[in-house]
N, C-alpha and C positions, 0 to 999 in steps of 0.2 A: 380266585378266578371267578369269574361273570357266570351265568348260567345261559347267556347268548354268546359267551367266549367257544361255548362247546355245540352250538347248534350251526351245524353244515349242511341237513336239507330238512323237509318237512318231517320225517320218521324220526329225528330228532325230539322234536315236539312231544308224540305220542310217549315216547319213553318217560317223559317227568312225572314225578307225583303231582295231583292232583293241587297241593299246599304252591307247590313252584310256579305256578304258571300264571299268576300275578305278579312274581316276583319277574322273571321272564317280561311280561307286559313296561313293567316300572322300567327295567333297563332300555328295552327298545326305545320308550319315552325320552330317555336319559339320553340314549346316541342321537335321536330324530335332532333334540334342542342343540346338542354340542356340534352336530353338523350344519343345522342349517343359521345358527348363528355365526359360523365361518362363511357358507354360501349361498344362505337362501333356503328359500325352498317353500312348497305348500305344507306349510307349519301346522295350523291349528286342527285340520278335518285330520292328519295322519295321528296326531297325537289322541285325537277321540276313538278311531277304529281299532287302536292297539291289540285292546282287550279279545275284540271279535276278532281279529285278523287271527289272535294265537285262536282261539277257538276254535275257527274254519280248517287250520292246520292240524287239530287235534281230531275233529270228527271226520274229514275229506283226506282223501290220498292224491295230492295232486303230484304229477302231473297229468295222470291217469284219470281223475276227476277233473275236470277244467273248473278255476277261480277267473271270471271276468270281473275287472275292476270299471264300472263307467266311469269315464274322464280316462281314469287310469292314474291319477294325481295323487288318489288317498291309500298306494301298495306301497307307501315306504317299508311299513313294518314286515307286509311280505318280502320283498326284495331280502329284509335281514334275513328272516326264515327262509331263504331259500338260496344260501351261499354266497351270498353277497356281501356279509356284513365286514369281512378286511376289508372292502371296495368302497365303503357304503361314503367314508371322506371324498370319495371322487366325484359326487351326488353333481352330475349338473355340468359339471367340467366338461373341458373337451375331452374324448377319449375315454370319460369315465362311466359311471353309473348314470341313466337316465332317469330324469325325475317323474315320469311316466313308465307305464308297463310296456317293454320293446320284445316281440316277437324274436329278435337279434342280437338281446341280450341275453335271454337265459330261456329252456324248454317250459319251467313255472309261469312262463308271462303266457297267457292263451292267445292274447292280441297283443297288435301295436294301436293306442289310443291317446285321445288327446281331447277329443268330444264329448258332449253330453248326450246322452240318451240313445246309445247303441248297445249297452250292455246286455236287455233283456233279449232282443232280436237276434243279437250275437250268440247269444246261450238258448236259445229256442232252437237255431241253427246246428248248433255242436248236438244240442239232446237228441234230434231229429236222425244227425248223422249215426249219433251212439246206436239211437231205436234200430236204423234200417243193416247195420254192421252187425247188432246181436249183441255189443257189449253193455254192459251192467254199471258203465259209469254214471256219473252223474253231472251236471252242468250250474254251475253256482254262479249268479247273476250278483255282484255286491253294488247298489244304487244309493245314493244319498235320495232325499227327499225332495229337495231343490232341482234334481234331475228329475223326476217325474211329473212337472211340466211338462213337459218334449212330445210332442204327438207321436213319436216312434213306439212310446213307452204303451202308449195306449195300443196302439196295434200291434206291438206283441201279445199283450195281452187278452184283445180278444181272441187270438190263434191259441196263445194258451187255454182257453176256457174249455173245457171238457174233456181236455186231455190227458194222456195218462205219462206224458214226457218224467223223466226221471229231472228233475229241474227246482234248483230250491232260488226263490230272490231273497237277496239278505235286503231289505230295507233298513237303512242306518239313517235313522231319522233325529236329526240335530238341530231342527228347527232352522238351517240356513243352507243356501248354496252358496255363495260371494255376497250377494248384500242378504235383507231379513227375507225369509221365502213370504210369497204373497200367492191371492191366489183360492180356489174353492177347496184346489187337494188340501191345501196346507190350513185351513180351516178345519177340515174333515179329520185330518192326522190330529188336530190339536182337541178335537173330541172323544176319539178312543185310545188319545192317553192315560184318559183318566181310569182306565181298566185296567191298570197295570197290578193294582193287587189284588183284583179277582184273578191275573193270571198267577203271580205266583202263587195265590190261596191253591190252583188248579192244579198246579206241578207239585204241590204237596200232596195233597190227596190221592192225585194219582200215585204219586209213590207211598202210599200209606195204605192206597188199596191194592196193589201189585204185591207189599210186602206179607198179605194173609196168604199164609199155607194151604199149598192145594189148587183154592180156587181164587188167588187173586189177581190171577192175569183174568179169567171170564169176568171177575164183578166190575175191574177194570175198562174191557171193552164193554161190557153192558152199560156201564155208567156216559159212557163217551156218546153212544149212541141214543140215549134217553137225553144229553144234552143235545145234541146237535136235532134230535125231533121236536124239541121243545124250541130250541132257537127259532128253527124255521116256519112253526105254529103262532109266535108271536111276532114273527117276522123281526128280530134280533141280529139277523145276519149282518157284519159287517160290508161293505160296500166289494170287497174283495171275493169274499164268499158268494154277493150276488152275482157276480162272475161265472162260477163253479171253480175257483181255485179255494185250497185251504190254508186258512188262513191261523198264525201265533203269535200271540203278544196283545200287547206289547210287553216288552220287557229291558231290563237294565242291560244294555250292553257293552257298558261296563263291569258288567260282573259276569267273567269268564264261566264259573259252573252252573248260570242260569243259562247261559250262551250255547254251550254247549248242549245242554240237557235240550234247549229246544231246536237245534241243527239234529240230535241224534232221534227225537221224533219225528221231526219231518222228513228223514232218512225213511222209517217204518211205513209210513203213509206212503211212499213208491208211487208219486204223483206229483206233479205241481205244487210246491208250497211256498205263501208269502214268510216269512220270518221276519216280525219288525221290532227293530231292536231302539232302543234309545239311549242316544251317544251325549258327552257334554266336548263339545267341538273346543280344541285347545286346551284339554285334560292334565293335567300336571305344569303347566305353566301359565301362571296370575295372570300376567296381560296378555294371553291368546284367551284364557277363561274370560276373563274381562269385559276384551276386544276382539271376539274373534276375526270380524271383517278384517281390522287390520293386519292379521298375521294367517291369512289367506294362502296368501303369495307374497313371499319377503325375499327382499337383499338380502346381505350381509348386515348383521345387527349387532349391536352392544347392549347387553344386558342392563347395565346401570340408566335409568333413565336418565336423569340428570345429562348424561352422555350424549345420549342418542337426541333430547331437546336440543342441546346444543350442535347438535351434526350440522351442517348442510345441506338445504333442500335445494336441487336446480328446479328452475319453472319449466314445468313443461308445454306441449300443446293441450294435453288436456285440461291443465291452469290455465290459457288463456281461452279454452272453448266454453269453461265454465263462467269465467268471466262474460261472453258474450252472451251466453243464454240469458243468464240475468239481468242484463242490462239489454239485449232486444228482448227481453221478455217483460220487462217494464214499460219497454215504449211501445211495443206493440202486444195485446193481448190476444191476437190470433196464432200465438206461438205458441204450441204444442210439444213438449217432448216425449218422449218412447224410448224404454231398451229392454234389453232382455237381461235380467236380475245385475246390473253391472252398476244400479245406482251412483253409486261415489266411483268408481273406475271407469266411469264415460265421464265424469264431470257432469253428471246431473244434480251433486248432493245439495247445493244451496238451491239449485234452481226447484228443486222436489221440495224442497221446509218452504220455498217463499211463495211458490204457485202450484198446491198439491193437487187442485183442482184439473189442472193443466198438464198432469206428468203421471204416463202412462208405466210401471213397470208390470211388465206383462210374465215373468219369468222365464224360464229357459225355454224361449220358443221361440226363435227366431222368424220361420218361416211366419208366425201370426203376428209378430211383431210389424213385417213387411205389409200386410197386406192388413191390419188393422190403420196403417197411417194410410194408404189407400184410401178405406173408404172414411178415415177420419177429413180427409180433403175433397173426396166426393160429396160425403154428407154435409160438411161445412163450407162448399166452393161462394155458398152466400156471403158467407161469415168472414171470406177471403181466408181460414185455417192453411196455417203453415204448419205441416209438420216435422220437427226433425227428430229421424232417430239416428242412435249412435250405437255400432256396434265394432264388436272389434274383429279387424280384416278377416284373420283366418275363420272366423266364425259365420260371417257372409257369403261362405261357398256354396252355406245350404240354401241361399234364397234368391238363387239365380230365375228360378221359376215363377215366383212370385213378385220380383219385379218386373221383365219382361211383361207377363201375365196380368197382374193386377194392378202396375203402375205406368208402365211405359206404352200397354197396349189400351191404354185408357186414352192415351193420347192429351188431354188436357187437366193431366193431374199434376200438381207438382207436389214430388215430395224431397227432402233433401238428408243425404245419407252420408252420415260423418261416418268415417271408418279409423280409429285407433289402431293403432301397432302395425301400419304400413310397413312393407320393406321386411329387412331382416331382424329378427325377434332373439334376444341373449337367452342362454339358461334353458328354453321353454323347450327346445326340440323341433324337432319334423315337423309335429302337427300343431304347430302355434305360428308357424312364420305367415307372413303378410306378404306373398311375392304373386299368390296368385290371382288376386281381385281383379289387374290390370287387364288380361285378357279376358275374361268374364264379362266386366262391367262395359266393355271397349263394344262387346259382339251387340248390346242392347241397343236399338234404334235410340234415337233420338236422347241420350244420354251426355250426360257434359259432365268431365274429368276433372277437377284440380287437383296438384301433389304438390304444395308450396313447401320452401326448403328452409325459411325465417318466419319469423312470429309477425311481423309485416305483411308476406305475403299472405300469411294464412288467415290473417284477417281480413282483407283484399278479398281473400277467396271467399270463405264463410258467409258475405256479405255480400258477394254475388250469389253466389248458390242461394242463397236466402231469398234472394228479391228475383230468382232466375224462374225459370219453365222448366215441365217435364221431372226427370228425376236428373238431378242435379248432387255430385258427389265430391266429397272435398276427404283426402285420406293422407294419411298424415302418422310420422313414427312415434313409438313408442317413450323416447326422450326428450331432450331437447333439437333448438333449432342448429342449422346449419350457420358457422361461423367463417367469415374469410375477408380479408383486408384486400378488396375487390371495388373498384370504379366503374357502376355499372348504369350503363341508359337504360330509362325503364318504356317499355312499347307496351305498358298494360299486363298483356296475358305473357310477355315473354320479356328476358332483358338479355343487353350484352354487353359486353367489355372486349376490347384490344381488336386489331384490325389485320390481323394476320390472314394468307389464305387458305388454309386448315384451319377450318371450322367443326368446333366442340359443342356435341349438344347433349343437355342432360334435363334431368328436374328431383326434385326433391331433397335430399339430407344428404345424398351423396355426393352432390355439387360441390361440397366444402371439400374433400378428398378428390374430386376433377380439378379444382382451382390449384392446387397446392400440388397435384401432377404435373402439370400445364405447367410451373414453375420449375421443378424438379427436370423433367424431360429439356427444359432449354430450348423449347422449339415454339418458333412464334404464331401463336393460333388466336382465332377468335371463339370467345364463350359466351354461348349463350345458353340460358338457364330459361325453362318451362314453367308455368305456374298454372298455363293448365294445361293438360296434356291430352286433351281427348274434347269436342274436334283438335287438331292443331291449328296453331294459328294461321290462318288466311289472308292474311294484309301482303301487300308488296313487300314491305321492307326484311321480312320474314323471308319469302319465295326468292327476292332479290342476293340475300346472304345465302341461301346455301346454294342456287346456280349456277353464280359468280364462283362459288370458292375452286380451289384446285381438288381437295380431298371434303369430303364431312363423313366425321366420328361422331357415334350416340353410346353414350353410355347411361345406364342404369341401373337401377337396385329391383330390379324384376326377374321372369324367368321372360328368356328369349322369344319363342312360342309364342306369337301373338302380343309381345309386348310394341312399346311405343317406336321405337328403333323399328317394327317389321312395319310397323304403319307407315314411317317417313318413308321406310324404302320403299314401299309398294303405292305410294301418292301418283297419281298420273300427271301431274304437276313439277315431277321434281325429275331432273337432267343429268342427277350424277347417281354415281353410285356410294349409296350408304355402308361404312362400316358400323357392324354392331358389337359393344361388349356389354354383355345381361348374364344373366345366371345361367349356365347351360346343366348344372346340378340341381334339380329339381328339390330335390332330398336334401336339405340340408338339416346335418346334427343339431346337436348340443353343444354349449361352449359359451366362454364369454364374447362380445361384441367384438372384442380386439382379432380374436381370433376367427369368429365367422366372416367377418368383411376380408378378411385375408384369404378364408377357404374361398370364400367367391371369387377371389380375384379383384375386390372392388377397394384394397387398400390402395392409399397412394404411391407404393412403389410399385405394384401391377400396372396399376393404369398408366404411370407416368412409361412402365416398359411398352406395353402395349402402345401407346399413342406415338412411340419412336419404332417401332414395329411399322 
């Protein structure tokens, strides 16, 4: 039997020898690859923190100590550690184990998260509460490197400075977040690596001076504090410590009794402590060691390459958006691109090797991503600078402020904002899905929509937005395009097909399951499909079709709330009354595609019921 066969919560952990708890590590590796080569999953960052994750469970008592994981994507190994691991094959499924930490899945998860850079503020918060309650826990902040970009990060940390919070940050520095980290932190982290064996030199001695009889706990601390006077005389201090936080490491964080040894100092210090440990991201498996970008965020995979060469790739929009970067980036040199660390996952990869001069990745910052192509279009409005950044939907909720703000109330800025993984998001959970951009992006003056549902329209769109005014947005799902054996007149921004008097309106990827309702139900409607959805379209023959009709249906893959359906109905223009079907479940799980467009209601045998409804 396993040595993770018999671990059912974290006090499990503490019990093993010392020799086990690599061993322990190795297995959880072992289940991470056998699961997520059945379902996916964030492979390579889970497979580096193993080591630390059994560490953290060895020195912390959680749930009593809170573990925040930032993202919350790299707690597989805890999830095992913490009674999960019969479950751990449901990784992702509907109904099953979340591939994020869920507040609703087990008392071990401190939060429910899915973003970057809430971790330390999260655990500032808990330490805070711990202080003013009287208890003696402590709050464990675990951050990859890549996440501290994020301006959040930075202001927790000045709140941390001088504090006496019970609060350790685990820094799990693997040299990446999704593409290469870039950047001055990541510069700075890649200069006091190179102190790694002054620190284990450090953790010897100290235990070499602790082991003299009698007096070697005082030469101990005498020793610590003749270092730390001298650091600060030659001013030696790391960037952290100029803070007032204290700072460890670096150190292998792969290696469980360096790990531990320095989580169980920074326990003694009963303050704020950084702990920076250094991980090899995609540990026990070749081609995540390799490649880690690639095995980031994976399908279902097959081991045998040879295999997986030969698989099947469908094109997606992000295939065709990369395509178009580079070819308007050829014809015109006033093209700009931006994203926040998503290189190759926005389709900027060719376009960053062939114009790097021109291609901004700015790291996990969204909000300075926003407002850097701002003034990249202010500062170059000579130069006629186009900027496009591309980020992905659920990620854009943070930079509602700074478009408004910095681009839309500039009034004569144009900047144009591709948005990936529109609509309903597989696998990812709650906080990945793409439903709520539309009311956001809707409430900004002078703002123009497209949601094309074909790789036609979305270049149509792309190429407006390109050549358009203002902040100009084109958002678009996660797969492929919309397919359907449909005769449709094209009126530009919008098209239709069949001349029924119930009239269907929709836009985006969901039209192909409206078409194929519309067929199912038997009842003779006219469809028309949106390509941009925000203004709507204002021509006659638009206003004409739906006052004429007897009924008009809007269906969408949005939340209700403010979406496009509340728009038509509330148009001062429009003489009938709209029915709406959108997402009335804000909250939607985990699960595959098949099965979320179902929970919403938005398969084709819902819609075809509701449209005979």
């Amino acid at each position: 039997m396993k040595i993770l066969d018999n671990i059912t919560s974290p006090e499990d952990v503490k019990k093993l020898s010392q020799n086990e708890l690599p061993i322990l590590a190795e297995e959880i590796r072992e289940k991470i690859i056998e699961t997520a080569v059945k379902g996916g999953g964030h492979l390579a960052s889970n497979l580096g923190i193993a080591d630390a994750t059994v560490a953290l469970h060895r020195v912390f008592s959680c749930p009593e100590d809170s573990i925040i994981f930032d993202v919350g994507h790299q707690a597989y190994a805890h999830k095992l550690l913490t009674g999960r691991a019969a479950d751990f094959h449901t990784l992702r499924q509907a109904g099953g184990i979340s591939g994020f930490t869920n507040r609703g899945e087990s008392k071990y998860d401190a939060v429910t998260a899915g973003h970057s850079g809430t971790s330390i503020s999260t655990a500032v918060g808990i330490a805070e509460a711990n202080r003013l309650a009287g208890r003696d826990n402590w709050a464990v902040a675990v951050i990859g490197d890549g996440s501290f970009t994020n301006g959040m990060v930075f202001e927790a940390l000045e709140q941390l400075s001088g504090s006496d919070l019970k609060l350790v940050i685990l820094l799990n520095d693997n040299e990446m977040s999704i593409s290469k980290n870039v950047g001055g932190f990541s510069r700075y982290l890649s200069t006091i690596r190179t102190s790694e064996r002054y620190y284990t030199f450090k953790i010897r001695l100290n235990k070499l001076l602790r082991s003299i009889p009698l007096i070697g706990e005082a030469v101990a601390v005498g020793a610590y504090r003749v270092k730390e006077f001298l650091k600060r005389l030659f001013g030696a201090e790391t960037w952290f410590e100029s803070l007032g936080l204290e700072y460890i490491g670096p150190l292998d964080g792969n290696d469980i009794a360096k790990t531990v040894s320095a989580l169980e100092e920074a326990k003694i210090m009963n303050c704020p402590v950084i702990v920076h440990i250094k991980t090899k991201k995609g540990l026990g498996f070749a081609p995540a060691e390799e490649h880690p970008e690639k095995y980031h965020s994976t399908s279902a995979f097959v081991l045998e390459p040879e295999a997986a060469e030969k698989a099947e790739k469908k094109r997606t929009f992000t295939d065709e958006l990369s395509d178009f970067l580079c070819e308007k980036g050829e014809a015109d040199p006033a093209l700009v691109g931006i994203t926040a660390a998503m290189t190759d996952g926005c389709g900027f990869g060719k376009f960053s090797k062939k114009y790097p001069e021109r291609f901004f990745d700015v790291g996990i910052a969204e909000e300075h991503a926003v407002t850097t192509a701002a003034g990249l279009a202010i500062g170059g409005k000579s130069e006629g600078l186009t900027p496009v950044l591309v980020l992905y939907s659920t990620f854009s909720q943070r930079v509602f402020d700074q478009l408004w703000h910095d681009v839309a109330l500039q009034k004569d800025v144009h900047v144009v904002l591709m948005l990936s993984h529109a609509g309903i998001v597989p696998n990812d959970g709650v906080t990945h899905q793409g439903i709520y951009d539309v009311p956001l992006l809707t409430a900004i003056p002078g703002t123009t929509v497209y949601s094309p549902d074909d790789f036609d329209a979305f270049r149509k769109s792309v190429n407006e937005a390109y050549g358009g005014k203002g902040l100009t947005v084109v958002r678009y799902p996660k797969a492929g395009e919309a397919k359907y054996d449909v005769d449709f007149t094209d009126h530009g921004t919008w098209k239709v097909s069949g001349c029924g008097k119930t009239v269907v309106v929709t836009y985006g990827r969901v039209a192909e399951n409206v078409a194929a309702a519309i067929r199912k139900a038997g009842i003779d409607c006219t469809l028309a499909v949106l390509r941009q959805i925000h203004p709507l379209p204002d021509d006659r023959e638009f206003m004409t079709l739906i006052n004429s009709s007897d009924r008009v249906l809007f269906i969408e893959e949005s939340v209700r709330s403010g979406g496009i359906g509340e728009h038509l109905a509330s148009a001062d223009w429009v003489e009938k009354k709209v029915h709406v079907k959108a997402i009335d479940d804000p909250f939607i799980p985990h699960g595959d595609m098949e099965y979320l467009i179902r929970y919403a209601g938005l398969d084709e045998e819902s819609i075809a019921g509701w449209i005979k409804e």
